[in-house]
C-alpha positions as CSV (number, residue, x, y, z in Angstrom):
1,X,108.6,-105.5,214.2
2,X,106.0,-104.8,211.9
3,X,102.9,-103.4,213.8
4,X,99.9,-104.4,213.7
5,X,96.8,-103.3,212.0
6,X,93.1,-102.1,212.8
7,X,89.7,-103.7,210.6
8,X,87.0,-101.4,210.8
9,X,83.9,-104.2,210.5
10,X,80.9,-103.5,209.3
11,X,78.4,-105.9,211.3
12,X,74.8,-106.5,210.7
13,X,72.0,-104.0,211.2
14,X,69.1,-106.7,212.0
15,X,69.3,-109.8,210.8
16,X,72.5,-111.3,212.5
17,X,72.8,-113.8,208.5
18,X,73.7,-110.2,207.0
19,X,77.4,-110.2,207.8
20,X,80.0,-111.5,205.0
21,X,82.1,-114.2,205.2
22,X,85.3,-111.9,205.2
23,X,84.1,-110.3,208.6
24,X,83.6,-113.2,210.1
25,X,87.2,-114.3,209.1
26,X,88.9,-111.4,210.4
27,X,86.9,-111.1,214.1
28,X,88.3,-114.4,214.6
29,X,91.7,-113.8,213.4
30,X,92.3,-110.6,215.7
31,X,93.9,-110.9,218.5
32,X,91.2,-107.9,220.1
33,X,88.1,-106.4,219.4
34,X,87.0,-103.2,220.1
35,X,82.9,-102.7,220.5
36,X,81.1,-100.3,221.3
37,X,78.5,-102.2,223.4
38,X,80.0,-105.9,224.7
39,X,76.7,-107.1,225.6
40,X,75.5,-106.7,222.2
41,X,78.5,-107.7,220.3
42,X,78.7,-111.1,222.4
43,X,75.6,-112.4,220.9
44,X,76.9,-112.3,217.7
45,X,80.1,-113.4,218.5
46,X,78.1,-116.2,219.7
47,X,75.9,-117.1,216.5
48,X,79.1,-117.7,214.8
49,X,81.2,-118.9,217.4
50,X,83.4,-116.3,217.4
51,X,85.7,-116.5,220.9
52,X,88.0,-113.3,220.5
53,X,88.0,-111.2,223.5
54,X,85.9,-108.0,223.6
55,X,87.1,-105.0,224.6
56,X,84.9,-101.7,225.9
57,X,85.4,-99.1,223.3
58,X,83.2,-95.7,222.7
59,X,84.0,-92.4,222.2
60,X,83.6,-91.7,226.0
61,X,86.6,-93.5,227.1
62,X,89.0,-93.1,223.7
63,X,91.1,-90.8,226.3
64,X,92.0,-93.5,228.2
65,X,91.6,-96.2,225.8
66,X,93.9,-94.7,222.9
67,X,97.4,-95.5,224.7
68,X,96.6,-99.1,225.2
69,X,95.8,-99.4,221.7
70,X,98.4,-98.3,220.4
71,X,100.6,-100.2,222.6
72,X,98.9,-103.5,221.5
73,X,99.3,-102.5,217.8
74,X,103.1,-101.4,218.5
75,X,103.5,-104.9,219.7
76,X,102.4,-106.5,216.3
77,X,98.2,-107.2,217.5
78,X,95.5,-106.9,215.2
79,X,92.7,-105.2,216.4
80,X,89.0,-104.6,214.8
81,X,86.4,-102.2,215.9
82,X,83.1,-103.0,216.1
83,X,79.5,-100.9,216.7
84,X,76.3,-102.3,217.4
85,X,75.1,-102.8,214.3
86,X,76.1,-101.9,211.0
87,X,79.3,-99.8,209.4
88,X,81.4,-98.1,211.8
89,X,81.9,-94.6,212.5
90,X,78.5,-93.7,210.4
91,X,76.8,-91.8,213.2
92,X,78.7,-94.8,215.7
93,X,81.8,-93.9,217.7
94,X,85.4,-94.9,215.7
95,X,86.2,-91.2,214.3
96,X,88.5,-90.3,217.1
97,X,90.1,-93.8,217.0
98,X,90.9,-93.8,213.1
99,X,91.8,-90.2,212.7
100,X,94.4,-91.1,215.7
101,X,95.9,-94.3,213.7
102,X,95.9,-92.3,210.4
103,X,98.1,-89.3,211.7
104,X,100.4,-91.7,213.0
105,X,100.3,-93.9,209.6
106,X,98.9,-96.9,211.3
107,X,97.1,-99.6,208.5
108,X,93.7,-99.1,208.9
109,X,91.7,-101.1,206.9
110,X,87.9,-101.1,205.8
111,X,85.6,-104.6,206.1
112,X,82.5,-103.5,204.3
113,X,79.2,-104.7,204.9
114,X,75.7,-103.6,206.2
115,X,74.9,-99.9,206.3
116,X,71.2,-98.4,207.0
117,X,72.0,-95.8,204.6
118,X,72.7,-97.6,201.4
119,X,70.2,-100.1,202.5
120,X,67.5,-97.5,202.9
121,X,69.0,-95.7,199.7
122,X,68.9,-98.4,197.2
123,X,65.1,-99.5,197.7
124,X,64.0,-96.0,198.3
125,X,62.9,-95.1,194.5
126,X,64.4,-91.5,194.9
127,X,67.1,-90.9,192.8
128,X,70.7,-92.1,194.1
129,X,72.8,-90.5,191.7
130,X,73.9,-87.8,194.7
131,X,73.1,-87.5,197.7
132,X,74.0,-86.1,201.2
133,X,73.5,-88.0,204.6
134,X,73.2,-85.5,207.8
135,X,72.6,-88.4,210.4
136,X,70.6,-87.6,213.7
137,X,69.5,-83.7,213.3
138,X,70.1,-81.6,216.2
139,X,67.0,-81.8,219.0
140,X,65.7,-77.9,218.1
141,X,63.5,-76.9,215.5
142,X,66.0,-73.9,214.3
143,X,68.7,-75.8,214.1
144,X,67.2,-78.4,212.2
145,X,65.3,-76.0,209.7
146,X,69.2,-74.2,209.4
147,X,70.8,-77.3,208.3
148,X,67.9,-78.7,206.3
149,X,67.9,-75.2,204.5
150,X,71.5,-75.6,203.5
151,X,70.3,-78.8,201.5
152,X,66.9,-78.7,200.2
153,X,66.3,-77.4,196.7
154,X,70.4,-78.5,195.8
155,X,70.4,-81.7,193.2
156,X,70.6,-84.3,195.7
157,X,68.7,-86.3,198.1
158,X,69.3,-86.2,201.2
159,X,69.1,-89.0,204.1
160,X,68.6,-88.5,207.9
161,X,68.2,-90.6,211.0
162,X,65.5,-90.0,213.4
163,X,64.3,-91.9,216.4
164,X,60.6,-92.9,216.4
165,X,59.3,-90.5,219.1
166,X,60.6,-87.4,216.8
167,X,59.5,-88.8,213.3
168,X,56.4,-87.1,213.6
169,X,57.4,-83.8,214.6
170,X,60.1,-84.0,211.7
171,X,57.9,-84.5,209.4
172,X,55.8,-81.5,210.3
173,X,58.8,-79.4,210.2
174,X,59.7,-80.4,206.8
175,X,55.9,-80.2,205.1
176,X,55.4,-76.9,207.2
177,X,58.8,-75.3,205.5
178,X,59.7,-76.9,202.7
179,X,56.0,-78.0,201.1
180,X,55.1,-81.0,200.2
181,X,58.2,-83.5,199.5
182,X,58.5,-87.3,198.3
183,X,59.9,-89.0,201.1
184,X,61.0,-92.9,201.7
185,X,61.4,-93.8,205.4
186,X,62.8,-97.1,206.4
187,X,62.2,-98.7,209.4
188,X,63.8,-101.3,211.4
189,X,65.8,-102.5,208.2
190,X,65.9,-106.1,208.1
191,X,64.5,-106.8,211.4
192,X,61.2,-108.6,212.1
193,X,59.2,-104.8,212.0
194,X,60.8,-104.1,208.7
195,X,58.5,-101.6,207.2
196,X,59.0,-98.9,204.8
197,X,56.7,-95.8,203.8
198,X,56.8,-94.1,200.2
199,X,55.1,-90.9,199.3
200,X,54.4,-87.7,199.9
201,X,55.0,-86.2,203.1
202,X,51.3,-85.7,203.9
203,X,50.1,-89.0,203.0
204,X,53.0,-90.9,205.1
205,X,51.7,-88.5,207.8
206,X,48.2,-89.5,207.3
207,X,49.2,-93.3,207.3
208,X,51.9,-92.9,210.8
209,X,48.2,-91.1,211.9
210,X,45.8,-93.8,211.0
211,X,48.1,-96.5,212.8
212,X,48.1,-94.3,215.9
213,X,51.8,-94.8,215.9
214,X,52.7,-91.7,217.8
215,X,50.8,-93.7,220.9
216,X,53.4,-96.5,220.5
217,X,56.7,-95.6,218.4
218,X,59.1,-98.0,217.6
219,X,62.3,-98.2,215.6
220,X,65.0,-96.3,214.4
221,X,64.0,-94.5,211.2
222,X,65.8,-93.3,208.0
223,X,64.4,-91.0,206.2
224,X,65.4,-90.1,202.7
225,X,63.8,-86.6,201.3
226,X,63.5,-86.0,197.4
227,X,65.6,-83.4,196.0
């Protein structure tokens, strides 16, 4: 029996119209699909009618989880994993499950679609050409200033994910060791808050400051330094 093979879906980061016609396709055509949150998958399963059964998946329970999947691919199922929003396994859980199916020659295959860092990266107006992405940055100020020194000054820009209540005190770090940078942040990519800032790191500062933003943060942020 042939077995059966996992689509890693990219889903959409905001707007639930930026999906592609293939995913679509293929979460209806597998017989399971792995999510990360099933709450927030099921609404949009629901915008496009999409009735395949949902099936708790994160990197907390791929222990117990990883038996059972590959008992339903050993039986000929096709499977997809899903996050809640956007490409999996970029700073979403999925690594364990794929590195697993790839040592033991499983198919797995790639649905592309939405990812905050292209997005971010392709309007940002720093160059493209090479870059690095570092995802969320550890919580302390020395780690983050011993990564970010591994990076800065090399020839490529480099792209990291920060929550709102930390954006601030990131960008103090950065413009208190590094000088003065360009920097593009992106927020809330293609959500009804979409906004996006574009300068250098003082004058972003001076507009997050004048908004009083730090008294109310919102949305997840990517930030994209010059190199």
């Amino acid at each position: 029996m042939e077995k059966g093979k996992l689509y890693v879906v990219a889903t959409p980061i905001g707007n639930l119209e930026d999906i592609t016609f293939r995913a679509i396709k293929i979460l209806k055509e597998v017989t399971f699909i792995l999510a990360e949150d099933t709450r927030e998958s099921k609404k949009l399963l629901d915008r496009y009618e999409i009735s395949t059964p949902l099936i708790s998946y994160r990197d907390q329970n791929h222990g117990r989880m990883i038996a059972k999947i590959f008992e339903k691919l050993d039986m000929g199922l096709d499977l997809a994993l899903i996050s809640d929003a956007g490409t999996p396994l970029i700073s979403d859980p999925g690594f364990k499950l794929v590195r697993d199916l790839q040592d033991r020659q499983y198919q797995v295959i790639s649905i592309p679609g939405a990812s905050a860092v292209t997005s971010a990266l392709s309007v940002s107006g720093l160059p493209t050409d090479r870059f690095v992405f570092l995802g969320f940055l550890p919580k302390s100020d020395e780690k983050r200033k011993k990564i970010l020194n591994q990076y800065i000054g090399l020839e490529n820009s480099i792209v990291i994910y920060e929550s709102p209540q930390r954006i601030t005190r990131l960008l103090n770090l950065i413009l208190q060791e590094f000088g003065d940078l360009n920097i593009y942040l992106a927020k809330d990519i293609s959500k009804m808050r979409e906004e996006s800032f574009f300068g250098k790191i003082s004058a972003v500062k001076e507009t997050l400051a004048s908004r009083e933003f730090d008294r109310n943060p919102h949305g997840e942020f990517v930030c994209i330094l010059d190199k």
